[in-house]
C-alpha positions in Angstrom: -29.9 56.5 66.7 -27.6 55.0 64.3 -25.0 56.5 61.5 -27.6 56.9 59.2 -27.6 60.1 57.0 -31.6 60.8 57.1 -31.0 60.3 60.7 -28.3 62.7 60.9 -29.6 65.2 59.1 -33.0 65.4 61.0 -31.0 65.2 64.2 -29.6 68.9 62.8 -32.8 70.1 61.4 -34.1 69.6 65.1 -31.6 71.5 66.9 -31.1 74.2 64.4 -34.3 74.2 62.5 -34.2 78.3 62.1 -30.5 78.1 60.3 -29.9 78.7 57.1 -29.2 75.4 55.3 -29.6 75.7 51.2 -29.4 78.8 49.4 -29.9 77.6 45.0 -28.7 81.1 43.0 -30.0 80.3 39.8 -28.6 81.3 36.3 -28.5 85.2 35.0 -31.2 86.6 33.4 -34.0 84.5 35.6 -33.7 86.3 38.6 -34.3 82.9 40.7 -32.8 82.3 43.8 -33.9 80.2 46.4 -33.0 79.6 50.5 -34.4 77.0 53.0 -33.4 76.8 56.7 -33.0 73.2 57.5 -36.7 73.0 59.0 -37.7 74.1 56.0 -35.8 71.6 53.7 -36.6 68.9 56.3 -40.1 69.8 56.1 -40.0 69.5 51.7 -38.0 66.3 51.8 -40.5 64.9 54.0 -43.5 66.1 51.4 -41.3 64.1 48.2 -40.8 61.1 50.6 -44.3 60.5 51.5 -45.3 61.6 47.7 -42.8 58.1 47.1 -43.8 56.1 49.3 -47.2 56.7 48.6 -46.6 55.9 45.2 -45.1 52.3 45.8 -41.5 53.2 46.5 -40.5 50.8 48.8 -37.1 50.4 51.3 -34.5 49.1 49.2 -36.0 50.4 45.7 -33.3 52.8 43.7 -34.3 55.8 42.9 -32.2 58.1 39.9 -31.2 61.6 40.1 -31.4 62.4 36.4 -31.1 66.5 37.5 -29.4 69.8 37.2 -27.8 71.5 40.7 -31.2 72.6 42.0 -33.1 72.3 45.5 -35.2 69.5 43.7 -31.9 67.6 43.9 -31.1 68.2 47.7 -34.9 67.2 48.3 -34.6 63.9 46.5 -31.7 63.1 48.2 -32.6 63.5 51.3 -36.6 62.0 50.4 -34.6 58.6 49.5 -32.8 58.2 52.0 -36.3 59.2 54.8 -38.0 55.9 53.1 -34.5 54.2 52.8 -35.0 54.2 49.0 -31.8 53.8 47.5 -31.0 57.6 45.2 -28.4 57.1 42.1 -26.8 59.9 40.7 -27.3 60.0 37.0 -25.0 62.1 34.4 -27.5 64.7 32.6 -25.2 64.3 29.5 -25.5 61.3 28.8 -27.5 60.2 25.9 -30.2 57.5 25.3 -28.4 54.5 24.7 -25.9 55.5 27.6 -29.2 55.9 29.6 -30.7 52.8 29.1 -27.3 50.8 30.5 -27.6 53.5 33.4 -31.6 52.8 33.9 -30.7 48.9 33.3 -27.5 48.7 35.3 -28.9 50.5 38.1 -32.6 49.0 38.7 -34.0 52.1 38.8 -38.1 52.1 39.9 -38.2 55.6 40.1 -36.2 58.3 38.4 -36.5 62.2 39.2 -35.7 64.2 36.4 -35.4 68.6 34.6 -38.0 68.9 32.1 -35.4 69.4 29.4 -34.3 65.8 29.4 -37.9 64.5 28.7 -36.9 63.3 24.9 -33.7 61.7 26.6 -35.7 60.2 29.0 -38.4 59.0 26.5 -36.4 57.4 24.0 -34.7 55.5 27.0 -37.8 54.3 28.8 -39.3 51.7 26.6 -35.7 49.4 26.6 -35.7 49.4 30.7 -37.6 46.9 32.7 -38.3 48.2 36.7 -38.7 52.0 35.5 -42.4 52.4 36.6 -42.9 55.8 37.7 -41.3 59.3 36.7 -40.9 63.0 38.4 -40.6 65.8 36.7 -39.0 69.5 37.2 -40.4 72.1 35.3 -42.0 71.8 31.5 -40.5 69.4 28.8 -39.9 71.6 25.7 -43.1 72.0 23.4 -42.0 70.0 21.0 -40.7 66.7 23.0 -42.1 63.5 22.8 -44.3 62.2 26.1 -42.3 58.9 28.0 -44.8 56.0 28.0 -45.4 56.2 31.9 -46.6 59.6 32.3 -44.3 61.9 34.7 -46.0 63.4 37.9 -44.9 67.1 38.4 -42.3 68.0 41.0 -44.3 70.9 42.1 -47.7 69.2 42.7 -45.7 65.7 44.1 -44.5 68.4 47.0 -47.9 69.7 47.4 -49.5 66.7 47.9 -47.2 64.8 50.9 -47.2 65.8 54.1 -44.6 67.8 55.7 -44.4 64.9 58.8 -42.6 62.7 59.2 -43.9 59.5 59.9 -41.4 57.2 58.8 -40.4 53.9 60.2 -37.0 52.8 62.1 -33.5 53.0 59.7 -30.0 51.7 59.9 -26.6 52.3 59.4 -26.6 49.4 56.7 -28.9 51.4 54.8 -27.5 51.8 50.9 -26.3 54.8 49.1 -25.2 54.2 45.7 -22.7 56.7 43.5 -22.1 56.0 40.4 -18.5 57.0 39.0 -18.0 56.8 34.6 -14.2 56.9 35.9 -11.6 57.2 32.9 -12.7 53.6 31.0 -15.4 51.5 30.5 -19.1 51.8 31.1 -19.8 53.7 34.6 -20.1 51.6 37.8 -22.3 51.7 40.8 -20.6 51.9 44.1 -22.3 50.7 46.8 -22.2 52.3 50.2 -23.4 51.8 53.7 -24.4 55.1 55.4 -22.3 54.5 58.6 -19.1 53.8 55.7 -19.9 57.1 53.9 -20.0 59.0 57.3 -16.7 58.3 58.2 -14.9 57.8 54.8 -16.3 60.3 52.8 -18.0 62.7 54.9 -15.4 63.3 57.5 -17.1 61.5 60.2 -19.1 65.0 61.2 -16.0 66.9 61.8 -14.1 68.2 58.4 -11.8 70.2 60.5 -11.4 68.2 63.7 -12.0 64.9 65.5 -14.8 62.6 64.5 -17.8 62.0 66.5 -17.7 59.1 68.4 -21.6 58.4 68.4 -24.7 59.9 66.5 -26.4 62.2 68.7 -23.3 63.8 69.0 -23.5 65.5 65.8 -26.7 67.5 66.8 -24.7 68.8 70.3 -21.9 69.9 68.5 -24.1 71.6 65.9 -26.0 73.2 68.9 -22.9 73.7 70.8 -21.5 76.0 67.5 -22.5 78.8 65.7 -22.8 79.8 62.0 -20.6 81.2 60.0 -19.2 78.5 57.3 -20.2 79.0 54.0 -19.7 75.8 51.5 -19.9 76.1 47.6 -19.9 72.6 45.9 -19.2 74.2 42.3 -19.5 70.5 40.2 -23.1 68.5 39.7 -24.1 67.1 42.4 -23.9 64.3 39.7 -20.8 64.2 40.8 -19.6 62.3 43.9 -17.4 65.2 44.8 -20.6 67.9 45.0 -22.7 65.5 46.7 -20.0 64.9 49.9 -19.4 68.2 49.8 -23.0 69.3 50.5 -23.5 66.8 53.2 -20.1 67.4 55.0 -22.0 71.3 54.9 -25.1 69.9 56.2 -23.6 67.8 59.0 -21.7 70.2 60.3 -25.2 72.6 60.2 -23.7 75.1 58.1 -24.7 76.8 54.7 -24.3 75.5 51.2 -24.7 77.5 48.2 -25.5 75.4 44.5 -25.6 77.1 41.2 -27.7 75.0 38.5 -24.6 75.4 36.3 -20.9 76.6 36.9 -20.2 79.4 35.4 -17.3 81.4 36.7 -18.5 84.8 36.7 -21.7 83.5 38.2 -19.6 81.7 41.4 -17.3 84.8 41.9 -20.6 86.8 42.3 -21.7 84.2 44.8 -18.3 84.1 47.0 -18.6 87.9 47.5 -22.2 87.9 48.2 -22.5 85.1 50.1 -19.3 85.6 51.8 -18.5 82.2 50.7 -15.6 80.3 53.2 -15.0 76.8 51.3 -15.2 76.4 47.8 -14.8 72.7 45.8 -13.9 71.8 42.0 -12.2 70.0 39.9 -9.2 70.7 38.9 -7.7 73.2 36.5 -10.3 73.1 34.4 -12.5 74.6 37.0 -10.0 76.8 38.6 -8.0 78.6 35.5 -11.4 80.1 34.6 -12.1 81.6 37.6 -8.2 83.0 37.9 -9.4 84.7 34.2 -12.3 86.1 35.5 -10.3 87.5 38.0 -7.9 88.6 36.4 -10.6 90.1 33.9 -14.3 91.1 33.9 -14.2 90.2 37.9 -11.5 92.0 38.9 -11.3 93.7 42.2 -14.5 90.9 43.0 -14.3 91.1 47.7 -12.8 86.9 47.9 -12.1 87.9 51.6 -14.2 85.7 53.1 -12.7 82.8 51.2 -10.6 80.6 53.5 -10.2 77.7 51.0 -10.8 76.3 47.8 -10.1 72.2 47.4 -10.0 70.1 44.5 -11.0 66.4 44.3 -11.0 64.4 41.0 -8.6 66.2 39.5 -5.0 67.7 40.4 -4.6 71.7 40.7 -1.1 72.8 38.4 1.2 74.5 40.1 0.6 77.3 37.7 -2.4 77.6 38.2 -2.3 77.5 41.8 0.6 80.3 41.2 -1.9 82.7 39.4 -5.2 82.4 41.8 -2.6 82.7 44.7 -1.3 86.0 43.1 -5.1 87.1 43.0 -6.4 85.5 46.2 -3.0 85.5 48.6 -5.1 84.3 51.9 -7.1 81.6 50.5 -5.5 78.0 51.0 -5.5 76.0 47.8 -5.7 71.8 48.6 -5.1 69.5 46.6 -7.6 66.4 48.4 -6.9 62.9 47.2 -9.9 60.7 46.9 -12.4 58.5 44.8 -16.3 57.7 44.8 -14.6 54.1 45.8 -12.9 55.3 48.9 -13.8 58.5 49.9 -10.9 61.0 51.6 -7.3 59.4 51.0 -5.4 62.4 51.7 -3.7 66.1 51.0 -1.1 66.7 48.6 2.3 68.0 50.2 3.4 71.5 49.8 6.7 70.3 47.3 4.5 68.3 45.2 5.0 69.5 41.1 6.8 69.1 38.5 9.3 66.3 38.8 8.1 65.5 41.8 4.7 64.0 41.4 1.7 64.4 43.5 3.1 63.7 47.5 0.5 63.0 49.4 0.1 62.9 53.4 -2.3 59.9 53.7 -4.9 58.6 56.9 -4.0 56.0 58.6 -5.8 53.8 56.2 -4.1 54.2 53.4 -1.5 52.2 52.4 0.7 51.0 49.3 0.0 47.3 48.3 1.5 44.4 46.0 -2.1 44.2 43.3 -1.5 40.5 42.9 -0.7 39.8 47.2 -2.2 42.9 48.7 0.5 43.0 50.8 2.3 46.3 51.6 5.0 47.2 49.4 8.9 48.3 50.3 9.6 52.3 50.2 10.4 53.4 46.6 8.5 49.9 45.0 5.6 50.6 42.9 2.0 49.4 44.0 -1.6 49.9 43.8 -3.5 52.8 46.5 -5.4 50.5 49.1 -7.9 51.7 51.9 -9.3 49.6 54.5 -11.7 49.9 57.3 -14.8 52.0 55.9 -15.0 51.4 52.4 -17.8 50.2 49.9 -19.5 46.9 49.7 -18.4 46.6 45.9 -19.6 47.5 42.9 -23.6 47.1 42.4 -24.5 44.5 39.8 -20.7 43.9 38.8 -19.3 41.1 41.1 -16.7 40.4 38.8 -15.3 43.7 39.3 -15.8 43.5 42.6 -13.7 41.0 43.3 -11.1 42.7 41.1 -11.1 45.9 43.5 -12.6 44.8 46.7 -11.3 42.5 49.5 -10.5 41.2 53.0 -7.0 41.0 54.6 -6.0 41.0 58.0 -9.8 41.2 59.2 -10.2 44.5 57.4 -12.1 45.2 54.3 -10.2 46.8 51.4 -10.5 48.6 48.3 -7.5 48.9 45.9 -7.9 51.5 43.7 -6.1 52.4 40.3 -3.8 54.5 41.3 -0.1 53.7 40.9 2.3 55.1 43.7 5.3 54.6 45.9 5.4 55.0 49.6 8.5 56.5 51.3 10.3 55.8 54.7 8.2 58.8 56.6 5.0 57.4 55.2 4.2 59.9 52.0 3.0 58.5 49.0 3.3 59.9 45.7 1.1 59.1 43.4 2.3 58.4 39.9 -1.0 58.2 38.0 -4.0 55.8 36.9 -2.4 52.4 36.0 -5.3 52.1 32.9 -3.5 55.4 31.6 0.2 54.8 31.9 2.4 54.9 28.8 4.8 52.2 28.5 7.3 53.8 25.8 10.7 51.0 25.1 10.1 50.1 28.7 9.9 52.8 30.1 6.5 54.0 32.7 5.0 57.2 31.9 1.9 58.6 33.8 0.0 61.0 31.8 -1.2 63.6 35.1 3.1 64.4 35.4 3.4 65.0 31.9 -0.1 67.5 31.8 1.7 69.0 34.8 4.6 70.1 32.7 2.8 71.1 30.0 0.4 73.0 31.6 3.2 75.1 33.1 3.8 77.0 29.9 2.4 80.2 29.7 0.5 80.2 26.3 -1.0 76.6 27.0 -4.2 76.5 28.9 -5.0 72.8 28.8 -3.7 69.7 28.2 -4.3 65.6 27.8 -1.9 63.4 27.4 -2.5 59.8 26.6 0.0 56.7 24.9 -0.4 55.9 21.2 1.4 53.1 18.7 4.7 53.4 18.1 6.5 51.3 15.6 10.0 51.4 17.4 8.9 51.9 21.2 5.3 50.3 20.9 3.8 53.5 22.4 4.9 56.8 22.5 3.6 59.9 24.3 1.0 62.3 22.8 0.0 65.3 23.8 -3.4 67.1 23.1 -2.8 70.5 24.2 -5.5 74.1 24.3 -3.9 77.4 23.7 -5.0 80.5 25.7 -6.9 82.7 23.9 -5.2 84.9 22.0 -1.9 83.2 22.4 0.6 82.8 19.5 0.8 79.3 17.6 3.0 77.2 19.4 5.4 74.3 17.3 5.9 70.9 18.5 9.1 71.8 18.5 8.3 74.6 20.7 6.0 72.5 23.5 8.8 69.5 23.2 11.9 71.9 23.9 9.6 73.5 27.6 8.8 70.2 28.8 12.3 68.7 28.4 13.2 71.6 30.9 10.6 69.8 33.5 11.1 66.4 32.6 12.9 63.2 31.5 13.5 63.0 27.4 11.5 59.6 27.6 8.8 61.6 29.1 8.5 64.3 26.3 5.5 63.8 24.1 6.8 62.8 20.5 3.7 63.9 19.3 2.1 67.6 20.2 -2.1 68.1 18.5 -2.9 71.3 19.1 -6.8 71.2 20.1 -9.5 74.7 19.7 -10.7 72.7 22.9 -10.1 70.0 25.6 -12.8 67.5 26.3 -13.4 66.8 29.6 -16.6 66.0 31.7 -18.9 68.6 33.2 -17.1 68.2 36.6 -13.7 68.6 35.2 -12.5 65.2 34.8 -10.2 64.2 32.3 -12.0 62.3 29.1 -8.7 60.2 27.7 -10.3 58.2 25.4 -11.2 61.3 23.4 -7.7 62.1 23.5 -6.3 59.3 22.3 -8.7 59.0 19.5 -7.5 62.6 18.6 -3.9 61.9 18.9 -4.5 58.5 16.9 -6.5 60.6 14.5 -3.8 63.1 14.1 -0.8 60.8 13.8 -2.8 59.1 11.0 -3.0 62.3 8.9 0.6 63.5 9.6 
């Protein structure tokens, strides 16, 4: 057996077939809820393999996830990867024209996808060329129009593949594409090897401990342990941060509990029933509402089984790690550094904040490196994050890019990401912020995440972007977007200025404070700074 995730996971669905593996608690008001041991979701992926095979999916084809949190995702996930079809993640908000550059970009043959997106898909099909046969989940609203290649029904595609397996020999080579809209540009496909995932962004089979050293290995420890981890990936599994976090469950042959849709009373529900161990979000966004649902309509909710909650995409505020600390004193809040490019980086040191950027203790892959020379830089110099060893092939369909972010040095492949950070003499980095986002005001570097930091430390503002805009004197100058908390009294730019000079340099206070009824981020919490710019621009324009 190789490092190959299908492999893997029937290696656990062997030894621990009778285990509870997936438990879906649906939205309020349905009543839906759904649980499969991992014979049982073995024995369903196997059905929606055959059903693809059957239907011309061949090794190598790429498959999109166009889907809600649901066990029709895990099952597609895990079907593609039995026939070494190829499954892309596809973001349910995007509209048709964003769509057709997905369906394009990607290659997609075969795309899975909830009955509510049917118009989306629809109006998207006739502009791609490979897109030849479609799945669908549930009923397409009455009054949607039909795509040109009619769907198959999830339900009856189950029904009709066998619950064998019967599949042929697969490698560690074999491709798993995620496809990341980062903070710019049109959203690119990274390319992974299973064996590269395993180790970089699963944890190697071991999130708390030593990797395995070979496959079958994973199986005896699952054997050699017993239950009693509980983990909650809280984003879409559109999201690379959901989708590592249910197989890192799944390899280790524990439980993982999906909602179709976060909503915070909803997952605090969940933790107490389920007696949840390890929740992941991102970011504030994510976490404040659950620290007011605590604090609220779900106080007094039984978190004693919670034993961590970690954030990945987006950095936790001290304040609000403050308040769900105050609420939840024995849970361990982590701050995880990482990308769909590179997997786990690191953990954030417990004197990162305010002033002191976001320290991180990094693996032994990590390093600090020169962009142009890719060459380590001195402690205190400024460089780009690097990670060799187990990393992505590149970006698919994008080779320019790919030579851009990807390469070899020292007989080690690398990727160099976009974060900007120094490395110290003990070996912490700190990372100062995306390099596409930082603000150069009269020469001076600013990185939006430290300025959002202070901002969000003020007790009336719940949210905040921060993004560089013209500046006739300085050429850019800092802007803030900022979201009261409900009920909160109007705050001046006077006011928000006068707080954040208390946290920060005067070069790093925003000359220009837009106070926002909302925040626009993306579903999984990430920070959308084009929108803030635009509404910064917008707002210096009227002034």
């Amino acid at each position: 057996m190789e490092y190959n995730l299908a492999d893997l996971f029937e290696s656990i669905a062997d030894t621990v077939p009778d285990r509870e593996a997936l438990v879906h608690v649906d939205h309020p008001g349905t009543g839906e809820e759904r649980r499969l041991t991992y014979g049982e979701l073995d024995r369903a992926a196997n059905r929606l393999a055959h059903h693809f095979a059957d239907s011309g999916i061949t090794p190598g084809e790429h498959v999109g996830l166009h889907l809600y949190n649901g066990v029709e995702y895990v099952q597609t996930l895990l079907a593609c990867l039995k026939i070494r079809a190829v499954p892309v993640n596809v973001n349910y908000r995007y509209v048709a024209d964003e769509l057709v550059y997905l369906y394009k970009d990607a290659d997609l043959a075969a795309l899975v996808f909830d009955g509510e997106f049917t118009e989306r898909v629809a109006s998207a099909l006739p502009h791609t060329g490979k897109l030849r046969h479609l799945v669908r989940v549930g009923a397409a609203p009455g009054d949607a129009p039909e795509p040109g290649v009619a769907p198959v029904d999830f339900a009856a595609a189950e029904r009709a593949g066998s619950p064998e397996r019967g599949f042929g020999p697969r490698s560690a080579d074999d491709l798993f594409i995620i496809y990341t809209g980062g903070t710019t540009g049109m959203p690119k496909g990274v390319m992974w090897r299973a064996e590269d995932l395993f180790f970089s962004g699963l944890g190697g089979g071991a999130p708390t401990g030593e990797s395995v050293s070979r496959p079958e290995e994973l199986a005896e420890r699952a054997a050699a342990g017993g239950e009693g981890l509980v983990f909650f990936p809280t984003p879409p599994l559109m999201h690379g941060t959901s989708t590592l976090t249910l197989f890192i469950g799944l390899n280790y042959a524990q439980k993982v509990v999906i909602h179709r849709k976060f909503v915070p009373e909803e997952v605090l529900r969940t933790v107490e029933r389920e007696k949840v161990t390890a929740v992941s979000l991102v970011g504030d966004a994510m976490l404040r509402p659950l620290v007011d649902a605590l604090s609220g309509p779900l106080k007094g909710t039984d978190c004693s089984s919670l034993l961590a909650v970690s954030s990945s995409g987006a950095i936790l505020s001290e304040t609000v790690r403050e308040q769900f600390s105050a609420l939840v004193p024995h849970t361990l809040l982590i701050n995880n550094f990482g990308s769909s490019e590179s997997g786990f980086n690191g953990t954030a040191t417990a004197d990162s904040g305010p002033g002191k950027g976001f320290r991180i203790t990094v693996n032994d892959g990590t390093a600090v490196v020169d962009p142009a020379t890719h060459r380590p830089v001195p402690p205190g110099e400024v460089g780009r994050i690097a990670l060799r060893g187990h990393v992505p092939l590149g970006y698919y369909n994008d080779p320019a890019k790919s030579a851009e972010t990807f390469f070899e040095a020292d007989g080690a492949r690398w990727v160099l990401l976009g974060d900007m950070a120094t490395v110290d003499d003990d070996g912490v980095v700190t990372v100062l912020g995306r390099g596409s986002q930082c603000i150069n005001t009269g020469g001076e570097k600013v990185y939006p995440e430290e300025v959002e930091e202070a901002l969000k430390s003020h007790p009336d503002i719940y949210d905040a972007l921060v993004a560089g805009i013209p500046d006739a004197r300085w050429g850019n100058r800092v802007a803030a977007v900022v979201q009261l908390r409900e009920g909160a009294e109007p705050l001046t730019q006077d006011a928000v200025q006068a707080h954040t000079r208390t946290r920060l340099a005067g070069y790093k206070v925003p000359r220009t404070v837009v106070i926002s009824d909302r925040i626009q981020r993306s579903p999984s919490g990430k920070a959308d700074y084009r929108w803030a710019k635009e509404t910064a621009l917008k707002a210096a324009r009227d002034a």
